[in-house]
C-alpha positions in Angstrom: -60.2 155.4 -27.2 -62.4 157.0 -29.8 -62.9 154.5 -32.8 -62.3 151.8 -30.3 -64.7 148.5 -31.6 -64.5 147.4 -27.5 -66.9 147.4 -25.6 -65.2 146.9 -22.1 -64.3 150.7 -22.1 -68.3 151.7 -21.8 -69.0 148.9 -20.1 -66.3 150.0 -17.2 -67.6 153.6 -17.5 -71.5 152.3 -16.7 -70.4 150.6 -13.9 -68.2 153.1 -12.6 -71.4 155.7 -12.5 -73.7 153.4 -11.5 -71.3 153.0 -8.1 -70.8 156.3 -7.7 -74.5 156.8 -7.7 -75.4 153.6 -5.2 -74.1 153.1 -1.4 -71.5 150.3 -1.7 -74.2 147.7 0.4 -76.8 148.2 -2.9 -74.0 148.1 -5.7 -72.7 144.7 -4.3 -76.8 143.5 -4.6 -76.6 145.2 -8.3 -73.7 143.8 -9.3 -74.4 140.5 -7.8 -77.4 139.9 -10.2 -75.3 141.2 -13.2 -72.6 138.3 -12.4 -75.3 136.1 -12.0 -76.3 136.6 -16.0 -72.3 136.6 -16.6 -71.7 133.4 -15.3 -74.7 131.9 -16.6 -73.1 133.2 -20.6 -69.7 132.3 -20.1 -68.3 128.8 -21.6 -66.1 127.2 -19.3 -64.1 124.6 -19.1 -65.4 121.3 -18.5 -63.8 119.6 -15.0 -65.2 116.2 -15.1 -65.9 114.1 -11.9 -62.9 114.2 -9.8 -62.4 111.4 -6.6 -65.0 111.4 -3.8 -62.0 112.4 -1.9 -62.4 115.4 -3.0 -65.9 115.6 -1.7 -64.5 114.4 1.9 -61.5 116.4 3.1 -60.7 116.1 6.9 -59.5 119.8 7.8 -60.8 122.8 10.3 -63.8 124.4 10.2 -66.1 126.7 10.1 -66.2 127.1 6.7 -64.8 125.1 3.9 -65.3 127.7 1.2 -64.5 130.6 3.6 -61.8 129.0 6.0 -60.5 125.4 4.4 -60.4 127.1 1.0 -58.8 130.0 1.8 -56.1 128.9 4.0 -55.4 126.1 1.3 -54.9 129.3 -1.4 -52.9 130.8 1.1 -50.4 128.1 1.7 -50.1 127.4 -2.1 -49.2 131.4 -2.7 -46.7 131.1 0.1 -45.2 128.4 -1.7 -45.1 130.2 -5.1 -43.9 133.7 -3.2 -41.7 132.8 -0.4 -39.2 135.4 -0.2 -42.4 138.8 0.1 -41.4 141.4 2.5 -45.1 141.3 3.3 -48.1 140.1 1.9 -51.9 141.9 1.1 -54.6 139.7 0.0 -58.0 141.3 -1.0 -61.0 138.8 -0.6 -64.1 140.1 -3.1 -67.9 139.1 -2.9 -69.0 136.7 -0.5 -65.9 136.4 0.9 -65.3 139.9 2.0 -68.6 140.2 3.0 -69.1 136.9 5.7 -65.1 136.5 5.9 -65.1 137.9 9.4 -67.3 135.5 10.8 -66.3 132.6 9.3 -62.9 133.0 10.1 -61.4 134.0 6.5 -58.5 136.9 7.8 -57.7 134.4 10.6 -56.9 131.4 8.4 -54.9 133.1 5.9 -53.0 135.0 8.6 -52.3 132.0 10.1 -50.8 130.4 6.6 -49.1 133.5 5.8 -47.3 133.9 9.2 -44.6 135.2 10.4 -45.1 137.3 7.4 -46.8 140.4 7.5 -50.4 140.3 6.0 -52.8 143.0 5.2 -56.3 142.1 4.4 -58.5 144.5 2.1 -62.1 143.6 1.9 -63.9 143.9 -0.9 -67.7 143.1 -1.0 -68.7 145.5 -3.3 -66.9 144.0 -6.0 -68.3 140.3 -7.5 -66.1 138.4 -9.6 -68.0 136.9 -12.8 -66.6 133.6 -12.1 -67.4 133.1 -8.6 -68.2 134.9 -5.8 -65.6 133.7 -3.5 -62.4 135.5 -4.9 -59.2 136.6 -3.3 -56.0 138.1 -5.0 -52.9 136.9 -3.3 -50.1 139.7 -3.6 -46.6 139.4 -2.7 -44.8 142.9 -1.4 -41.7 144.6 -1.3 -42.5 147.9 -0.3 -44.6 149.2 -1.7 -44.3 147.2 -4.9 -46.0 144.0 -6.2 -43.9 141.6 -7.1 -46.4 138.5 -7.9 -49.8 138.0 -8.1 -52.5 135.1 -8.0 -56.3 135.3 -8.6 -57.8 132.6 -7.3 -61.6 131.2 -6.8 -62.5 128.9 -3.3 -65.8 127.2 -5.1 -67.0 125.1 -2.5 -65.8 122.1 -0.4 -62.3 123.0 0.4 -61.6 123.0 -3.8 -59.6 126.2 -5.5 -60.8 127.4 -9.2 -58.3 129.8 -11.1 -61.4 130.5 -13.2 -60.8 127.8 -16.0 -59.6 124.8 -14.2 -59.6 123.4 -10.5 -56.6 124.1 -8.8 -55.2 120.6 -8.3 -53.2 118.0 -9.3 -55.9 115.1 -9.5 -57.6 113.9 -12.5 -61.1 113.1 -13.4 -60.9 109.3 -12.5 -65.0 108.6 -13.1 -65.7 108.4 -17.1 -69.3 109.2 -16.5 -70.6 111.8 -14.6 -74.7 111.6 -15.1 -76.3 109.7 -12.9 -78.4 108.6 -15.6 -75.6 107.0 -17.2 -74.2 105.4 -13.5 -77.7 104.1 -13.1 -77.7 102.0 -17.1 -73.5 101.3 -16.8 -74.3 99.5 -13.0 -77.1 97.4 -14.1 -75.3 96.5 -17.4 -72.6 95.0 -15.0 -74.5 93.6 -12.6 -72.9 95.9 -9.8 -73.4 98.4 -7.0 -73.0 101.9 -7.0 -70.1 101.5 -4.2 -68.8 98.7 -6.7 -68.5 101.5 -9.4 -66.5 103.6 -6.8 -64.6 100.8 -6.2 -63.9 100.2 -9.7 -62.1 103.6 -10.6 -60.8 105.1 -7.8 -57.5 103.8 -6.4 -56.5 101.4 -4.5 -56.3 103.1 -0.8 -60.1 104.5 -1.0 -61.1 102.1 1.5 -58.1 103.2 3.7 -58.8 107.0 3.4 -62.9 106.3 3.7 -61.6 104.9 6.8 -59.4 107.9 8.2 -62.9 109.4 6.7 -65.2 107.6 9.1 -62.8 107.7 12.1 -62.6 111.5 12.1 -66.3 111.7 11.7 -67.2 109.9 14.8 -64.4 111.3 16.9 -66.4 114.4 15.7 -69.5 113.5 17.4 -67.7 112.2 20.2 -66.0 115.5 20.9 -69.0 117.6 20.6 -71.1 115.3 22.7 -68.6 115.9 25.6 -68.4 119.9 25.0 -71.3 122.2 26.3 -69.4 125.6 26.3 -70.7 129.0 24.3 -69.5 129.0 20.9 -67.6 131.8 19.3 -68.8 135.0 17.9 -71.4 137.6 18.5 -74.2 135.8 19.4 -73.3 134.0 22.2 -74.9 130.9 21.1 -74.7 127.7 23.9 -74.0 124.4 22.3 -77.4 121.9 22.7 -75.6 118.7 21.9 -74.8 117.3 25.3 -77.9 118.5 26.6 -79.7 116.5 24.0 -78.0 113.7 24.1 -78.7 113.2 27.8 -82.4 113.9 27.5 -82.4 111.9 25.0 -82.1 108.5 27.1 -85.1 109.3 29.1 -87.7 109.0 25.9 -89.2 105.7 24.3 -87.2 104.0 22.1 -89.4 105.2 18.8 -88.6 108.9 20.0 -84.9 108.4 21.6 -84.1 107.2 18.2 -84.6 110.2 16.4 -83.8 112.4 19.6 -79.9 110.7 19.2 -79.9 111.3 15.4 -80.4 115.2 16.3 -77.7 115.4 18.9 -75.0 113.5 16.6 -75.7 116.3 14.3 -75.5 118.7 16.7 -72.6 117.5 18.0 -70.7 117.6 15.0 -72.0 121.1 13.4 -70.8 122.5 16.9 -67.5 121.4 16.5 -67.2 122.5 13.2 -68.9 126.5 14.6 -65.6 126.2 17.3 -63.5 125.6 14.8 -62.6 122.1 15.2 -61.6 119.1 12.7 -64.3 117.7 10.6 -65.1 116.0 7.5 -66.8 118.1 4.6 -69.5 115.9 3.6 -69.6 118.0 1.1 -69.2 121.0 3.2 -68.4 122.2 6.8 -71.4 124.2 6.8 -73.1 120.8 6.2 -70.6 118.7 8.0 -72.9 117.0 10.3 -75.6 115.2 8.6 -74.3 112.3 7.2 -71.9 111.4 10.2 -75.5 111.9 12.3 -77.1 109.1 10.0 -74.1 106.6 10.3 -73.3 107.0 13.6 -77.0 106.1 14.3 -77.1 103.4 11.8 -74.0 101.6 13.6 -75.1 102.3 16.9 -78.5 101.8 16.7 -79.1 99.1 13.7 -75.8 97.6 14.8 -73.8 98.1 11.2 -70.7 97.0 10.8 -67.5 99.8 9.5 -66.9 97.6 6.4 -70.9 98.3 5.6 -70.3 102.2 6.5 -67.3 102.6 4.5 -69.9 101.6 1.3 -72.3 103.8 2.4 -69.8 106.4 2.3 -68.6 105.6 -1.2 -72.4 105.7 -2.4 -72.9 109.2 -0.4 -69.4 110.3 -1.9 -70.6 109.6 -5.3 -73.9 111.3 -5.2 -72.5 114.3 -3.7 -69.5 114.1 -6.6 -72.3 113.9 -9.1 -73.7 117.2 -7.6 -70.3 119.1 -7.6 -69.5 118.3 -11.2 -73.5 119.0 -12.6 -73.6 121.8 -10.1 -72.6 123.4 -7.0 -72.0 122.5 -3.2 -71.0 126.0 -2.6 -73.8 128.6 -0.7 -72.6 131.3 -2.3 -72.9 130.6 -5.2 -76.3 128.7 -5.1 -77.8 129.0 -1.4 -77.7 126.2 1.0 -79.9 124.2 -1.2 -76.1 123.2 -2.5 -74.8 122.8 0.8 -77.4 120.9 3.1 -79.5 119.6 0.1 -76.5 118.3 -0.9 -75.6 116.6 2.6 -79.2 115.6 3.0 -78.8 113.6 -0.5 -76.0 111.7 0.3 -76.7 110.8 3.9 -80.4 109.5 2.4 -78.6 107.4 -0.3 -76.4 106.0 2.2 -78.9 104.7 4.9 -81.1 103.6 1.9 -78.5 101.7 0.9 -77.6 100.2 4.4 -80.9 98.8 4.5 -81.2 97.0 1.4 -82.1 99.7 -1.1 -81.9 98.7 -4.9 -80.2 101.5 -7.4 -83.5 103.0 -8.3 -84.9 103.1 -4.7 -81.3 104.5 -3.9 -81.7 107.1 -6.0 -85.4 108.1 -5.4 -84.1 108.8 -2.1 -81.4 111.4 -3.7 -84.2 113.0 -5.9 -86.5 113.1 -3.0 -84.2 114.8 -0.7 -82.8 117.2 -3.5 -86.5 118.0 -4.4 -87.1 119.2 -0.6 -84.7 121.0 0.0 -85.1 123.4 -3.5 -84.5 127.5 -2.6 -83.1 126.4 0.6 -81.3 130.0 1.5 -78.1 130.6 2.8 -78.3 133.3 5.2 -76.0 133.0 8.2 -76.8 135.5 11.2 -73.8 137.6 12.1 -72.4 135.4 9.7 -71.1 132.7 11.4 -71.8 129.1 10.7 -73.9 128.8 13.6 -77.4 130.5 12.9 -79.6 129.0 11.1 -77.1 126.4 10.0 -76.4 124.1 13.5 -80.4 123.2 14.0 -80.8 122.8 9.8 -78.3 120.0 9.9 -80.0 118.5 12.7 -83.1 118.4 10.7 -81.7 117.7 7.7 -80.4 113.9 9.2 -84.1 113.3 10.1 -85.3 114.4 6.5 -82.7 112.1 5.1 -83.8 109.3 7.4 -87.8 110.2 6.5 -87.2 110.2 2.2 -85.3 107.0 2.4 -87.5 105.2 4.0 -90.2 106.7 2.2 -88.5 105.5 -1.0 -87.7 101.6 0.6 -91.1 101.4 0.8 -91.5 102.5 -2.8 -91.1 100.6 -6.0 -88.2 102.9 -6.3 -90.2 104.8 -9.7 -89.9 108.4 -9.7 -91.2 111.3 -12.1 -88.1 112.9 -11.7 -85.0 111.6 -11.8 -82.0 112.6 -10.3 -80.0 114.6 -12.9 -83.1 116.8 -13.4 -83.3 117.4 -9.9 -79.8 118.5 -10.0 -79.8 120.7 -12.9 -83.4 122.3 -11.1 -81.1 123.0 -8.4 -78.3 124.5 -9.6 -80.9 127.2 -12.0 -82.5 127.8 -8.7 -80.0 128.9 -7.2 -78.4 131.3 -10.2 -82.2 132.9 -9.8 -81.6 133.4 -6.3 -81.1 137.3 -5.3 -77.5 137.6 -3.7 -78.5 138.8 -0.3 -79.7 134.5 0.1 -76.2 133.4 -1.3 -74.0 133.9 1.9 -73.4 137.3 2.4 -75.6 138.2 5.5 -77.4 140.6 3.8 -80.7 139.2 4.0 -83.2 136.8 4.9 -82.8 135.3 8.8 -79.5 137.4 8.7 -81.4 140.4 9.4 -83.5 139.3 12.2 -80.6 140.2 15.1 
């Protein structure tokens, strides 16, 4: 409009040449790097730390921000739209641009069934919020009747764009683990205790279900050494470890069984199976690799586990509220640094760790796992992501041992590392943030 004091209007115009000009495949790259100033500008609104149940969901994999996520929107918009002729649901960024590997058009058909659903994908279009976007419409005809914009951010969790699409609370008043670190010594507790302390009274009972589902996990993947699904044909290794496994020396079979646990369970989550996001499914296998072997191995008792689990939860909540699990929004650094935090804070604290040594552990696997890339072959959860959680375990098991044998001082402390982190990976280029479009996704 001439005289108009907006600047959408040229702003939409720019763009609109701009794609006109590029091949779809570039524009998603340019745009991706304009969102990534956008979202680094815009004020949002402030979450807080939510239950570490929301860090551990039991559900199907292989994705929790491209298949758990999604099938969760899809179930809620079925709720709000129930009477649609039909439905069409356009997935944007990330989404569109993995969704076929990991699953996406399957889940939400699934939810939306027996309706009709068409799926539009749209990769060359970012959202400035998150990546991961889909726009649930409801149909009759040709007509829209209702809509619903809505964000999958990581870990199974929704985002309309201002505010988490659920009906808990934040039930932790602190959220730096600075702050954890000076309230717990003030009182003379544990971090566990501080879980404890504010979440309610069935955490133990659901860490439970937690830790149950975890090693039926590794239990079904040990027992299951069939091709996994999708282009590359991949054969699963966890059986076949595990056996070869009992013919090394005890120092090697050790580590040997820690690799085929989390093999075991990242397998199961690439079929499709039930897991525990811990935070992710991408990253599913890692801390139930460390626990298992702790129990199994070192002879810990569940009530011990279920601690180590509210420790690991908490750690990975801090993450989630200071920054991001999701890879497409900050590489796998957010995904299997994440895991690799909490199952190192976890086994540190199984063996006697203090708070400090505790969370030199966290900084220490955070700090080695910085510009980790998430660049999934074909992209399926399978390539490079099965083998990284494998050696992600061992890592975990390596920094917290380094750190029990440490005063527990650190230069760094954790809420740097985190903050490092989640910069890191708003600097990474898009084609590293889960959309297959480069990196080891352009090897086959």
């Amino acid at each position: 409009m001439p005289g108009s004091n907006k600047p959408e209007a040229s702003v939409q115009g720019a763009f609109c040449f701009i794609g006109v000009c590029l091949k779809p495949r570039l524009f998603f790259l340019f745009v991706s790097q304009i969102v990534i100033f956008a979202y680094d500008v815009q004020f949002l609104t402030y979450i807080g730390m939510e239950s570490i149940k929301e860090i551990y969901k039991i559900g199907y994999g292989p994705s929790s921000s491209h298949t758990m996520g999604p099938h969760k929107a899809a179930e809620i918009f079925k709720g709000k739209a129930p009477d649609a002729q039909w439905y069409r649901v356009t997935l944007y960024g990330s989404l569109a641009a993995t969704g076929e590997g990991h699953l996406t058009d399957r889940t939400i058909i699934d939810a939306l069934s027996p309706k009709r659903v068409e799926i539009v994908w749209r990769a060359d279009i970012v959202p400035a919020f998150h990546t991961n976007g889909m726009l649930f419409e409801a149909m009759s005809g040709e007509s829209v009747t209702s809509s619903w914009k809505v964000y999958s951010i990581g870990g199974g969790s929704l985002s309309e764009g201002e505010e988490a699409v659920s009906e808990k609370e934040s039930v932790y008043p602190l959220e730096k683990m600075t702050e954890i670190r000076t309230f717990i010594e003030k009182e003379g507790i544990h971090f566990w205790e501080y879980v404890q302390r504010y979440e309610q009274s069935d955490i133990w009972d659901y860490l439970q279900s937690v830790w149950e589902q975890m090693q039926r996990s590794i239990l079904e993947g040990l027992d299951n050494d069939t091709v996994l699904p999708g282009k590359i044909k991949l054969r699963s290794k966890a059986k076949q470890y595990f056996v070869r496994a009992s013919s090394l020396k005890a120092s090697l079979q050790s580590r040997a069984l820690v690799s085929a646990y989390a093999l075991a369970v990242s397998e199961q989550n690439a079929r499709g199976g039930k897991v525990v996001t811990a935070p992710t499914c991408g990253s599913c296998g890692i801390l139930p690799a460390v626990l298992y072997h702790s129990k199994q191995n070192h002879g810990f008792s569940d009530k011990d586990i279920l601690k180590a689990l509210a420790t690991a939860g908490l750690f990975g909540n801090v993450i989630k509220c200071n920054a991001s699990i999701s890879g497409a929004e900050v590489g796998c650094q957010g995904e299997v640094g994440s895991a690799c935090v909490m199952a190192a804070v976890a086994v540190n604290q199984l063996f006697g760790g203090a708070p400090q040594q505790i969370e030199c552990s966290a900084e220490m696997a955070m700090e080695h796992n910085l510009g980790l890339t998430c660049d999934p072959v074909c992209g399926l959860v399978q390539v490079p992501c099965i083998e990284r959680n494998a050696v992600a375990a061992l890592r975990a098991l390596d920094v917290s041992l380094y750190s029990l044998m440490s005063d527990g001082k650190h230069i760094v402390n954790f809420d740097s590392i985190v903050e490092t982190m989640k910069q890191t990976g708003h600097d990474l280029p898009s084609p590293y943030k889960e959309t297959s479009m480069g990196g080891l996704a352009l090897c086959i």
